[in-house]
N, C-alpha and C positions, 0 to 999 in steps of 0.2 A: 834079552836084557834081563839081567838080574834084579829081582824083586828086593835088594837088601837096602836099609834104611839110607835115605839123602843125605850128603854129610853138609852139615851146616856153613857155610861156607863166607855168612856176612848177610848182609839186604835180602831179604825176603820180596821183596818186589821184581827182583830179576825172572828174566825169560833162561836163563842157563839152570840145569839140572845136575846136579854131577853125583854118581852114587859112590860109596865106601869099595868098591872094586876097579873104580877107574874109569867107569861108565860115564859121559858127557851126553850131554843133546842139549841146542840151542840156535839160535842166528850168529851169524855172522856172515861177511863177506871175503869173498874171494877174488882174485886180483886173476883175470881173465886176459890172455893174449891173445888176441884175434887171429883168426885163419885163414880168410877171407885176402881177394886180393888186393881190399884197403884194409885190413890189419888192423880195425882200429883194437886197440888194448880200451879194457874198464872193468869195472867192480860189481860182481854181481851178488846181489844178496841170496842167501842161500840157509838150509834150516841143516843144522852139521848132526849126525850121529857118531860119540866113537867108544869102540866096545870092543873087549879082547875077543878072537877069532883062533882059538888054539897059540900055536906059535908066535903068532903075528898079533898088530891090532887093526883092525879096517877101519877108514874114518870115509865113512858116507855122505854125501850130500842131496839135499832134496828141494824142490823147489818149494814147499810148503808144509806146517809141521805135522802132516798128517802123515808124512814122509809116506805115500804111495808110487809117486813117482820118482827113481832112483837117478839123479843125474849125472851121478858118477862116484866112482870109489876108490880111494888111495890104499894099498896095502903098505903096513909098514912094521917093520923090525926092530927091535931093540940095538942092533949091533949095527945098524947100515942106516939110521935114521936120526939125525940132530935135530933139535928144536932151540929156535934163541927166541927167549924168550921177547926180545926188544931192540929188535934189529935197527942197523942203521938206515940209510942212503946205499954205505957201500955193503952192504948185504945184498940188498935189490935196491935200485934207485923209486920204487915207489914205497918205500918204508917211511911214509912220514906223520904218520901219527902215534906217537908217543906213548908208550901205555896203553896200546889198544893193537898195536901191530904182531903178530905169530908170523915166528918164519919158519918150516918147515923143512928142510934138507934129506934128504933120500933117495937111494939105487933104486930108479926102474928095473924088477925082476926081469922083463921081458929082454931089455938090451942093454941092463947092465949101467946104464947111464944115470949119472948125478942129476936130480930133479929139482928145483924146490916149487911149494908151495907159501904162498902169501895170504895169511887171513887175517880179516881186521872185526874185532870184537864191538861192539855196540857201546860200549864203556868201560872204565878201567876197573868195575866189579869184575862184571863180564871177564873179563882179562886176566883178572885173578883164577877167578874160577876155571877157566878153561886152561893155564898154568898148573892148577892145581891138580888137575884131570891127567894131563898130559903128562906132569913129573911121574904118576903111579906107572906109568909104560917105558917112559924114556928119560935121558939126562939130560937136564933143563942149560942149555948157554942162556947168560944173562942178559947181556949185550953184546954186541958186536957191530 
């Protein structure tokens, strides 16, 4: 991660970090679909890193902000990755927090398939900031 100055971004009391390169790390949740053969789906709190990676940008997840333990990693592209800012219902029908909701949209490299991710920001600073992160990579849909 790059050492270059934090961009000010509002409240100083926030847990979200974002630097002048696009650099993010913070909490938020992620909207989890179970695998199990009761399937339950739920929201997992999670401590996000996301930082350009050459080419690409990797957005990591960790279960704690010490981030040593890696619980997994999203790679994604400029050219194959949307982000809406403020999804609906019918984006994902668990889009219901307002202002707080990331939807993600992206080709699995591996099989080529449409993914999305679901993450819900801790408050609608938060929300900002992690908007603000996210625009430096990719182009922001507003709603949807």
């Amino acid at each position: 991660m790059s050492d270059v100055a934090n961009q000010d971004l509002g409240a100083s009391n926030s847990s979200i970090t974002v630097w002048t390169d696009g650099t993010c790390k913070g909490w938020m949740s992620k909207f989890s679909m179970g695998k199990s053969f009761f399937g339950a789906s739920n929201w997992k709190r999670r401590y996000f890193v996301l930082a350009a990676l050459g080419e690409s940008v990797g957005l990591g997840y960790y279960e704690d902000m010490r981030a040593e333990k890696l619980v997994g990693t999203v790679r994604l592209h400029s050219d194959t990755t949307r982000v809406i800012a403020n999804p609906s219902t019918l984006v994902h029908k668990q889009a219901t927090a307002a202002g707080q909701d990331i939807c993600i949209i992206f080709i699995n490299p591996e099989d080529k398939k449409e993914m999305m991710l679901l993450l819900r920001t801790e408050s609608r600073d938060d929300h900002d900031r992690w908007i603000a992160a996210l625009t430096f990579h990719f182009k922001i849909i507003e709603a949807a």
